[in-house]
TIVO-2410 file (N, C-alpha, C; in nm, 3 decimals):
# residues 152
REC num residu      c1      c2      c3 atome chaine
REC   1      X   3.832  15.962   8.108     N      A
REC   1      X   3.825  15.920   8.248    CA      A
REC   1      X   3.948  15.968   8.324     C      A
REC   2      X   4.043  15.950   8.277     N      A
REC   2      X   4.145  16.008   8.312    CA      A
REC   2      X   4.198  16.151   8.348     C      A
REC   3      X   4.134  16.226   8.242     N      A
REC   3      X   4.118  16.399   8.295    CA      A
REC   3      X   4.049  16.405   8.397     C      A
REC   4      X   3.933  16.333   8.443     N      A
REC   4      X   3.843  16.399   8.482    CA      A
REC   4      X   3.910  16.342   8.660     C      A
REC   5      X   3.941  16.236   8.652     N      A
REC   5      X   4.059  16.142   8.802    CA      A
REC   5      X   4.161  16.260   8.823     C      A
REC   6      X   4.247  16.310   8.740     N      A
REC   6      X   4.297  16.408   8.811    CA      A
REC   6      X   4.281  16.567   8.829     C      A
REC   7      X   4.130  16.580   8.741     N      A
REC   7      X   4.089  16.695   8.801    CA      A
REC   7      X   4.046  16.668   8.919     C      A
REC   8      X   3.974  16.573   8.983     N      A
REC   8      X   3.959  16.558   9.092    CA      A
REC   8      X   4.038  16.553   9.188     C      A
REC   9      X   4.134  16.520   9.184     N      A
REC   9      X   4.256  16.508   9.278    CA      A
REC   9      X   4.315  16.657   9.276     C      A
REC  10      X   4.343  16.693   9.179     N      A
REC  10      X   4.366  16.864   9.211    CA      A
REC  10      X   4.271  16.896   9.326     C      A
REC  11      X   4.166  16.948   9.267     N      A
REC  11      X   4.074  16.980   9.373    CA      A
REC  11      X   4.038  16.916   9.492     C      A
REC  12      X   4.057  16.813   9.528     N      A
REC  12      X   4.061  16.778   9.635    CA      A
REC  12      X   4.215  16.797   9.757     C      A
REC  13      X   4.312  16.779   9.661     N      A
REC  13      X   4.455  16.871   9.752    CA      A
REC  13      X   4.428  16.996   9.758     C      A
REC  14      X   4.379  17.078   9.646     N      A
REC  14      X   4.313  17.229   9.707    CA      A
REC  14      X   4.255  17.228   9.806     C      A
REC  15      X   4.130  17.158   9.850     N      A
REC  15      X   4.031  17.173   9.990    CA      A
REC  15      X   4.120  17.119  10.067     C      A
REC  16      X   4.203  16.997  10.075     N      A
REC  16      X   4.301  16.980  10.157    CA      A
REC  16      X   4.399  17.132  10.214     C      A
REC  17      X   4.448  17.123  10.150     N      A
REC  17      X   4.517  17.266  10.196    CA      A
REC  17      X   4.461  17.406  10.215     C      A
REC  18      X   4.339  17.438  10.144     N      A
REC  18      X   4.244  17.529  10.255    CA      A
REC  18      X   4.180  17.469  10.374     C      A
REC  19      X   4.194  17.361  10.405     N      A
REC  19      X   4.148  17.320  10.554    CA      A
REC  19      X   4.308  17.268  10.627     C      A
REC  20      X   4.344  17.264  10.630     N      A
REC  20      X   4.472  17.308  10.690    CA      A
REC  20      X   4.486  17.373  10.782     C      A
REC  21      X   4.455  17.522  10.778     N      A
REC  21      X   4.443  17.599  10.862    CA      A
REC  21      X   4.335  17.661  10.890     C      A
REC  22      X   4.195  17.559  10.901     N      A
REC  22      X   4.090  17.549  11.009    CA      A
REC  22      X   4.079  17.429  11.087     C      A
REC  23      X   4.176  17.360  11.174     N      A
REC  23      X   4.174  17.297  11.273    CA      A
REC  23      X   4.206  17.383  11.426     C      A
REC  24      X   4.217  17.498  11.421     N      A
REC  24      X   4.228  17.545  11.517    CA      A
REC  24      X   4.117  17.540  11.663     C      A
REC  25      X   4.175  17.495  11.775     N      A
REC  25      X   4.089  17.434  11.887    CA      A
REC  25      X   4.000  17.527  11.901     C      A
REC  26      X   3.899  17.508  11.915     N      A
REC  26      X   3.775  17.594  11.979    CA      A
REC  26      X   3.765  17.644  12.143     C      A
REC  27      X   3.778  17.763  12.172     N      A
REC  27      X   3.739  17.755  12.324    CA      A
REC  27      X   3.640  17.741  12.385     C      A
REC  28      X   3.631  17.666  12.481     N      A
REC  28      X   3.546  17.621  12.577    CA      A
REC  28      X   3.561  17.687  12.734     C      A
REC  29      X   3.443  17.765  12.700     N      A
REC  29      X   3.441  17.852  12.893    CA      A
REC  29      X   3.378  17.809  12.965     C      A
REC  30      X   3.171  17.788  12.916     N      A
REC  30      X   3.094  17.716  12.987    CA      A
REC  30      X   3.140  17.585  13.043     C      A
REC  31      X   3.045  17.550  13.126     N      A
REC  31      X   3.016  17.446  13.170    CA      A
REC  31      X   2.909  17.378  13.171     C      A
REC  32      X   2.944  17.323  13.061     N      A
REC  32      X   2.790  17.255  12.969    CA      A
REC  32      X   2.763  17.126  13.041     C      A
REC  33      X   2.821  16.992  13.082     N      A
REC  33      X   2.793  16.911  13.156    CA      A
REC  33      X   2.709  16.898  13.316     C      A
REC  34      X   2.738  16.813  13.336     N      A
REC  34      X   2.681  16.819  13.518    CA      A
REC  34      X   2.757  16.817  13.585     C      A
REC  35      X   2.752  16.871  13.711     N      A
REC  35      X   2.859  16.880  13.784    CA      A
REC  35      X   2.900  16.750  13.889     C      A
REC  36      X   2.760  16.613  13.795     N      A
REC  36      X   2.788  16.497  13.855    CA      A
REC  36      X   2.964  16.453  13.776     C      A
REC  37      X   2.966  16.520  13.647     N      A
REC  37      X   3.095  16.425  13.595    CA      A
REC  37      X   3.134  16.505  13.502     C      A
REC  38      X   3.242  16.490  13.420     N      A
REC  38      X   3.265  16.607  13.299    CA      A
REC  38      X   3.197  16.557  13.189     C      A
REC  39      X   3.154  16.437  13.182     N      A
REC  39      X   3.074  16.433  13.040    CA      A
REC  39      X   2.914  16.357  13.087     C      A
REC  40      X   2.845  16.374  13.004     N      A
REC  40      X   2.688  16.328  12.982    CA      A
REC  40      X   2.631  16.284  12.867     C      A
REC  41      X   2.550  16.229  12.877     N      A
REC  41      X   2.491  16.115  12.731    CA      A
REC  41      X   2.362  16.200  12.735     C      A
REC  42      X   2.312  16.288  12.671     N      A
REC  42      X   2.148  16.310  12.622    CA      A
REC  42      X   2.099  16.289  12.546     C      A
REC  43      X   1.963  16.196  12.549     N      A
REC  43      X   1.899  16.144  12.430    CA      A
REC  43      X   1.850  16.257  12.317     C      A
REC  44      X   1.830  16.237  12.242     N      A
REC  44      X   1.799  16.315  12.134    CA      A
REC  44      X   1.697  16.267  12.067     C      A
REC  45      X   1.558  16.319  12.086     N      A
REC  45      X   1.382  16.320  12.072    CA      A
REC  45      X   1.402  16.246  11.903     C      A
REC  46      X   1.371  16.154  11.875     N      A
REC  46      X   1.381  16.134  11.733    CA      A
REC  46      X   1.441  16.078  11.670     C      A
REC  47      X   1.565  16.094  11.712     N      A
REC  47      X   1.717  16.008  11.706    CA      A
REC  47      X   1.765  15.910  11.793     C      A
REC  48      X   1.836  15.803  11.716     N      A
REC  48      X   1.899  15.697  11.782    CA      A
REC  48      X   1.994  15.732  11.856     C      A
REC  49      X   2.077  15.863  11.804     N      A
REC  49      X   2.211  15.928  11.844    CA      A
REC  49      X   2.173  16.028  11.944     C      A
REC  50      X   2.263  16.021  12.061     N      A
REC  50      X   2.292  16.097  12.132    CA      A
REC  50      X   2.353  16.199  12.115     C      A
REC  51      X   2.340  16.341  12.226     N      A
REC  51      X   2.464  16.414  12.229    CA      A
REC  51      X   2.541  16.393  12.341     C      A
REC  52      X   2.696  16.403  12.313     N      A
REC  52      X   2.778  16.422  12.449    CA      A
REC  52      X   2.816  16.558  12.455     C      A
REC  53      X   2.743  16.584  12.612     N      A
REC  53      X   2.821  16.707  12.643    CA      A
REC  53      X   2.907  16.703  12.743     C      A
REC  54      X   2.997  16.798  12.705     N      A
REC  54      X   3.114  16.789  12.805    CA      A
REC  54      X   3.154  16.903  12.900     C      A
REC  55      X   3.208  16.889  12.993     N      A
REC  55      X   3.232  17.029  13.071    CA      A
REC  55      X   3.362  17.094  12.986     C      A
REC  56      X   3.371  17.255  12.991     N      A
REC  56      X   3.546  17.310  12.944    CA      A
REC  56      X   3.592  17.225  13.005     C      A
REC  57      X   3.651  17.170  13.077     N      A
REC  57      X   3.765  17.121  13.195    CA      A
REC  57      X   3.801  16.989  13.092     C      A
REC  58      X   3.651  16.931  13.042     N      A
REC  58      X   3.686  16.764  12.983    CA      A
REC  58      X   3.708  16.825  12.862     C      A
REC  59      X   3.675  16.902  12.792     N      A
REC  59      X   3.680  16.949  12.634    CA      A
REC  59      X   3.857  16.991  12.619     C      A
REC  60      X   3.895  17.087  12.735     N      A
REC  60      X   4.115  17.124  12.745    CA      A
REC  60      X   4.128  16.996  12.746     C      A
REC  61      X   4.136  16.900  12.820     N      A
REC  61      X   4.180  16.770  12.906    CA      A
REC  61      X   4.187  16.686  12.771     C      A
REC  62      X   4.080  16.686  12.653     N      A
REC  62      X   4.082  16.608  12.532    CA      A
REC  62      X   4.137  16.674  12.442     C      A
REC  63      X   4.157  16.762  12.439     N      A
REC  63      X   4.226  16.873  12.326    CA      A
REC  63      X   4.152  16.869  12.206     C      A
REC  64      X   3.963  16.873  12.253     N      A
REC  64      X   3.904  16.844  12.146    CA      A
REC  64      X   3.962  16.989  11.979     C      A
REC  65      X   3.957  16.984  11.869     N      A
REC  65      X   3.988  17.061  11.781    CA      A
REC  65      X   3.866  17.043  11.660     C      A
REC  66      X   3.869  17.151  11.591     N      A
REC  66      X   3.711  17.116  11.539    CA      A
REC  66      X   3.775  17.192  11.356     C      A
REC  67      X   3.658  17.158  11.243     N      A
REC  67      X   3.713  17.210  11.143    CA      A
REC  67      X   3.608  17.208  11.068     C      A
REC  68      X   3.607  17.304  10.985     N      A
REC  68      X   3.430  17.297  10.857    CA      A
REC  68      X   3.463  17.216  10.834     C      A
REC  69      X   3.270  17.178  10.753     N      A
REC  69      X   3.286  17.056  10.637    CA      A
REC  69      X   3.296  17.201  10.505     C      A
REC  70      X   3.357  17.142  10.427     N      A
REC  70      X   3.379  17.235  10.266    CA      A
REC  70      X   3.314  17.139  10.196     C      A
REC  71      X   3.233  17.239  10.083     N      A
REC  71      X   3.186  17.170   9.943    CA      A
REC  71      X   3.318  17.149   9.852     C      A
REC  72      X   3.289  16.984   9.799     N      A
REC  72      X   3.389  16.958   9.729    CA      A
REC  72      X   3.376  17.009   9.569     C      A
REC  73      X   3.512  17.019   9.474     N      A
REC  73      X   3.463  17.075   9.395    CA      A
REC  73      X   3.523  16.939   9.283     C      A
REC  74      X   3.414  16.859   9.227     N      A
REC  74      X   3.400  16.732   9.174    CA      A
REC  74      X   3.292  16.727   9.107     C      A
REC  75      X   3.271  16.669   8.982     N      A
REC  75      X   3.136  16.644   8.968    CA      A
REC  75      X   3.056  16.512   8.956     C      A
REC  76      X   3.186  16.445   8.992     N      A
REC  76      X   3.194  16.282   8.981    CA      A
REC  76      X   3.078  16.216   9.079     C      A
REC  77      X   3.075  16.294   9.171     N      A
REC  77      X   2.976  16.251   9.286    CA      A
REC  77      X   2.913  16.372   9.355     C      A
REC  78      X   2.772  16.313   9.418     N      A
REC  78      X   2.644  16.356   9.367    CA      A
REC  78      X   2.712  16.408   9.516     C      A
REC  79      X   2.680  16.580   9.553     N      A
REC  79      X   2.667  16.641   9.677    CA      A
REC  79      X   2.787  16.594   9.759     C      A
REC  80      X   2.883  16.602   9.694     N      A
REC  80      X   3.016  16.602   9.794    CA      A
REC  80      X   3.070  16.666   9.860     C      A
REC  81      X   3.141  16.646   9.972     N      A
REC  81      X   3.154  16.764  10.107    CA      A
REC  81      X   3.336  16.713  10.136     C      A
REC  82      X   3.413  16.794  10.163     N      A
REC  82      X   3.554  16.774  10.217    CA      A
REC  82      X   3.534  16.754  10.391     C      A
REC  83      X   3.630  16.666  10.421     N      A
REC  83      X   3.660  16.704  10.572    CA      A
REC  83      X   3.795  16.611  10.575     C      A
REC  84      X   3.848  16.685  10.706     N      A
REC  84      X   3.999  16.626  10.673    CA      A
REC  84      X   3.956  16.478  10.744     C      A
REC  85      X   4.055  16.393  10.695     N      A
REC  85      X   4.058  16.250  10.725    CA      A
REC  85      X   4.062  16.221  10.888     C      A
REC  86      X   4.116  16.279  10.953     N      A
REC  86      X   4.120  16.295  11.084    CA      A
REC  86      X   3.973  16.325  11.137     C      A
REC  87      X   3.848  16.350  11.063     N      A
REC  87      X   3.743  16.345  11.153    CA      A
REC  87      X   3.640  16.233  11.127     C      A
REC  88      X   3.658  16.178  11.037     N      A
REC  88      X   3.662  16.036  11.017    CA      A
REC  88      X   3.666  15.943  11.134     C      A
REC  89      X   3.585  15.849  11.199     N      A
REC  89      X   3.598  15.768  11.313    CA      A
REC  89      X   3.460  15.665  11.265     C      A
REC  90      X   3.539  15.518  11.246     N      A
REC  90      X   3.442  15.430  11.236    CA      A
REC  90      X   3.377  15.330  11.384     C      A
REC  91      X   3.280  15.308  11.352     N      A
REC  91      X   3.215  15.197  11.458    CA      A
REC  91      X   3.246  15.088  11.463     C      A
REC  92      X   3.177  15.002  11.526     N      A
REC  92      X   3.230  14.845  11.583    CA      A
REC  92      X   3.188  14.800  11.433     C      A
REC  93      X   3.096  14.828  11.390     N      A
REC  93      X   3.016  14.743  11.249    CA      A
REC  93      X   3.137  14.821  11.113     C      A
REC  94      X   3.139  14.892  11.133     N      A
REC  94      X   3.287  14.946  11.020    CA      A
REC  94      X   3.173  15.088  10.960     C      A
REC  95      X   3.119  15.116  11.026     N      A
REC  95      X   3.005  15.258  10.941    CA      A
REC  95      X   3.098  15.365  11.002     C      A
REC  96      X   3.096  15.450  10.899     N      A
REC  96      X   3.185  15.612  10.920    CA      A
REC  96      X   3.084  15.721  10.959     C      A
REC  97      X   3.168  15.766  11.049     N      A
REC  97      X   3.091  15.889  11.066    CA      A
REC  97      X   3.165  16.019  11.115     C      A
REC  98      X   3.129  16.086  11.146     N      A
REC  98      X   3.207  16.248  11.178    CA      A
REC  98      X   3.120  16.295  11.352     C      A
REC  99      X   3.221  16.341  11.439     N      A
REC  99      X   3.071  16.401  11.486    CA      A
REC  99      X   3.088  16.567  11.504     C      A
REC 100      X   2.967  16.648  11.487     N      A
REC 100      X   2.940  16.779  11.467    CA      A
REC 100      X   2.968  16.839  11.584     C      A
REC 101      X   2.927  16.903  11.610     N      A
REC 101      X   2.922  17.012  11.713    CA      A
REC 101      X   2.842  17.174  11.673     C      A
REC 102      X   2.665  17.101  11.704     N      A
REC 102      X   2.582  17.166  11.724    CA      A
REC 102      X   2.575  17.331  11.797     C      A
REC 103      X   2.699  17.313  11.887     N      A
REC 103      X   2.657  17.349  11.993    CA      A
REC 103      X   2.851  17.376  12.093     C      A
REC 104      X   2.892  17.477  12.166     N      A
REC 104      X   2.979  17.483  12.204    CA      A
REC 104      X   2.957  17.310  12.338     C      A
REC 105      X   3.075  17.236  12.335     N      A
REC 105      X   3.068  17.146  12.420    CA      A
REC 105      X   2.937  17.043  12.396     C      A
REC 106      X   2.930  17.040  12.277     N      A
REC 106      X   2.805  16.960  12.268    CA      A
REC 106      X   2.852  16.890  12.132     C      A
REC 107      X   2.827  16.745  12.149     N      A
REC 107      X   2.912  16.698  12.028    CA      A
REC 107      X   2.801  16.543  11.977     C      A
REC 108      X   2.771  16.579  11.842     N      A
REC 108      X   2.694  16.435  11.799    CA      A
REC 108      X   2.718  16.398  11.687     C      A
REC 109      X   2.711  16.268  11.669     N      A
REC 109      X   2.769  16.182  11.528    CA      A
REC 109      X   2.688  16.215  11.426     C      A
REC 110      X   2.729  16.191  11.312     N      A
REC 110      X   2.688  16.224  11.200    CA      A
REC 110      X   2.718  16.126  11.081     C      A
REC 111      X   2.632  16.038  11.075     N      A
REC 111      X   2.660  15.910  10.930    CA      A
REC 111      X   2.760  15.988  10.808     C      A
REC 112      X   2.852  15.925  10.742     N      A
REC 112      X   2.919  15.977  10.650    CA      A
REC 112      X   2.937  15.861  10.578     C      A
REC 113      X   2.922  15.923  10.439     N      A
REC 113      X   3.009  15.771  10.351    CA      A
REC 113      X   3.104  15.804  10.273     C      A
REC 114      X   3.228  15.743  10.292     N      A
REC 114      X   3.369  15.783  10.231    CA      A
REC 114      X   3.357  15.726  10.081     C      A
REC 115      X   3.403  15.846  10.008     N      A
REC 115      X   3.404  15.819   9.862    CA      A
REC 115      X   3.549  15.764   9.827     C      A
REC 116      X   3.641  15.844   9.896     N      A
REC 116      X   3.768  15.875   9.858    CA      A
REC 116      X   3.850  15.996   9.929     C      A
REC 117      X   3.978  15.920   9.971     N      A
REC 117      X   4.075  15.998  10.067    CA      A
REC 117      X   4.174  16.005  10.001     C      A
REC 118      X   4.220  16.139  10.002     N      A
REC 118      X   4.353  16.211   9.912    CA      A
REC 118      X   4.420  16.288  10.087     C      A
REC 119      X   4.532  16.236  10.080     N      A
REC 119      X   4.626  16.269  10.171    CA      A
REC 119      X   4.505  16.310  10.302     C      A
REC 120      X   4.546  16.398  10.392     N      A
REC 120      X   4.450  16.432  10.442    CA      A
REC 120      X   4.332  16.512  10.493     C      A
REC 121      X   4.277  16.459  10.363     N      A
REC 121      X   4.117  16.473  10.318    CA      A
REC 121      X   4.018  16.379  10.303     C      A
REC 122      X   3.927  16.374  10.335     N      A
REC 122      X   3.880  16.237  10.300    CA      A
REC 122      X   3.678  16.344  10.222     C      A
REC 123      X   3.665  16.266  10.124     N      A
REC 123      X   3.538  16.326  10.014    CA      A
REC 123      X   3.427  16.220  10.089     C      A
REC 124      X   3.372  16.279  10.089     N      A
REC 124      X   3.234  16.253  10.175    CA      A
REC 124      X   3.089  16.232  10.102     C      A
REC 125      X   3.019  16.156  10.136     N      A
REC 125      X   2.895  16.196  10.060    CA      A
REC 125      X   2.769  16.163  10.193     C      A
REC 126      X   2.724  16.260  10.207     N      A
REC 126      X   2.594  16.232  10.381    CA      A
REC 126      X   2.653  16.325  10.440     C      A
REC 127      X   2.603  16.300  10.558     N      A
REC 127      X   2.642  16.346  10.700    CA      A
REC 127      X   2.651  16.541  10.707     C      A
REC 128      X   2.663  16.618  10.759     N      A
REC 128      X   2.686  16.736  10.778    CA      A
REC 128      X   2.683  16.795  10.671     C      A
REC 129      X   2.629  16.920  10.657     N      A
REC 129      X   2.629  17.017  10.509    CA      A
REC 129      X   2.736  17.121  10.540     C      A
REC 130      X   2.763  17.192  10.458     N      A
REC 130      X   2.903  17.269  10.470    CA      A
REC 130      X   2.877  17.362  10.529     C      A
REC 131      X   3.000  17.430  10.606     N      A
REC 131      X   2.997  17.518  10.698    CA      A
REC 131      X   2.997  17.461  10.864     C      A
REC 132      X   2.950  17.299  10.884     N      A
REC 132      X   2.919  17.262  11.026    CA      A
REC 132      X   3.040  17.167  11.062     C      A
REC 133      X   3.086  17.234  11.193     N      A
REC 133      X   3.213  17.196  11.256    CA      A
REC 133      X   3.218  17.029  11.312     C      A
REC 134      X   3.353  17.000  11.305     N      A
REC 134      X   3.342  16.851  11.285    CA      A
REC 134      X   3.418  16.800  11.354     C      A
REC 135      X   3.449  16.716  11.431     N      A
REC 135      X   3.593  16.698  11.532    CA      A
REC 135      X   3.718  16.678  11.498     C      A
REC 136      X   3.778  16.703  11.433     N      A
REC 136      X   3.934  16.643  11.421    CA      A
REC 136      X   3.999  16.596  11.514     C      A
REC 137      X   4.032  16.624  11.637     N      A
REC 137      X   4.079  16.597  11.741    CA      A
REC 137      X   3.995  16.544  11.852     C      A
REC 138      X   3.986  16.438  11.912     N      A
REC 138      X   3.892  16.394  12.057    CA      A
REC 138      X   3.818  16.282  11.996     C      A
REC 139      X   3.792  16.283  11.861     N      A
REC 139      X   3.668  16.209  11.840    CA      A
REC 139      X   3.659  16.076  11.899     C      A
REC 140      X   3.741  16.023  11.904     N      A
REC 140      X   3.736  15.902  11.932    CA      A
REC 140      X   3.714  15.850  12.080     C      A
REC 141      X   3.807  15.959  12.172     N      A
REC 141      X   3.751  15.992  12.301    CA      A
REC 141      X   3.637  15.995  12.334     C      A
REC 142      X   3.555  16.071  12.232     N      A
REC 142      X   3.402  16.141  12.233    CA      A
REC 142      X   3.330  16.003  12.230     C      A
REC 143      X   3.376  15.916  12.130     N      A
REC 143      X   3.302  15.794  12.123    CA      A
REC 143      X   3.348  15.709  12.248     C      A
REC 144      X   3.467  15.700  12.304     N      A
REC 144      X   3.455  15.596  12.461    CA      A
REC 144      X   3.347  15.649  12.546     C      A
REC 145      X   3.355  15.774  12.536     N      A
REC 145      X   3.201  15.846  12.651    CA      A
REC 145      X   3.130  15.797  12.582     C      A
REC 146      X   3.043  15.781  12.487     N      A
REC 146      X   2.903  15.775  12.388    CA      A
REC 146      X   2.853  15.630  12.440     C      A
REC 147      X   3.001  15.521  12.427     N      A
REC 147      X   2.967  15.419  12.460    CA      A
REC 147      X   3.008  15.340  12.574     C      A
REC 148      X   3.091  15.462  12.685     N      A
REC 148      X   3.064  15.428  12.845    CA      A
REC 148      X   3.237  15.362  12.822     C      A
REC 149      X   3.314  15.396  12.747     N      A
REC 149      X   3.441  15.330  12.755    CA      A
REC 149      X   3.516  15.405  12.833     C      A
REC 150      X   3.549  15.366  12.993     N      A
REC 150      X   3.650  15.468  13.072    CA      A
REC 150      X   3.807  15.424  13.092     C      A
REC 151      X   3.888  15.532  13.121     N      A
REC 151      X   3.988  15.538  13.152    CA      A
REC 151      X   4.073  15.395  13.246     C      A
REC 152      X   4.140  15.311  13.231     N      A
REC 152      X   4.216  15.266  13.294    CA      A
REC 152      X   4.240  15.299  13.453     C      A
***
């Protein structure tokens, strides 16, 4: 049990430190919102979850930053995915989630369930398959729009 706890932890500071240097901000040129406001709530046919889209102007203004999900390399758990701990953002009920970004300026949650966080990384099991960009930065912002929480 013990080999196998810190093979995992190796490999999980490995994906830690190859995601490191994919937080780099995404640019935003369009103007994906309405020009009633910089952000918008659209329902999504099927889904409980919305997307928020945002105009460039609100996306600089949040310093949204985005990062893959990576396949973890574990065998402890069934279909595990890396993302750094920073895209991690829980709800009022305590459920985790990530949100993606489908779409330039277009941003929607994604259920996640935390297995286990090694510095910052956090091992995942749900939510996004690898390769799909995830918020590190804004998220939480993203969620005061989602749920109408404004500015002071």
């Amino acid at each position: 049990m013990r080999f196998h706890t810190r093979r995992f932890l190796i490999a999980a500071i490995a994906a830690g430190l190859a995601l490191s240097g994919c937080g780099k901000a995404e640019t935003f040129d369009n103007e994906a919102a309405s020009d009633v406001g910089p952000s918008r709530i659209v329902p999504v046919k099927g889904s409980e979850l919305p997307r928020v889209v945002l105009t460039a102007q609100a996306a600089r203004r949040i310093g949204i930053e985005t990062s893959r999900v990576r396949t973890a390399a574990t065998r402890s758990v069934r279909s595990p995915r890396v993302i750094p701990y920073a895209a991690v953002v829980y709800d009022a009920q305590g459920n985790a989630f990530a949100y993606t970004s489908p779409r330039p300026l277009t941003f929607v949650r994604a259920p996640v369930r935390v297995v286990r966080s090694v510095g910052p990384v956090a091992i995942v099991t749900g939510g996004p398959p690898p390769g799909t960009p995830v918020v590190t930065v804004g998220a939480q912002e993203l969620l005061g729009v989602e749920y109408g929480v404004e500015e002071d």
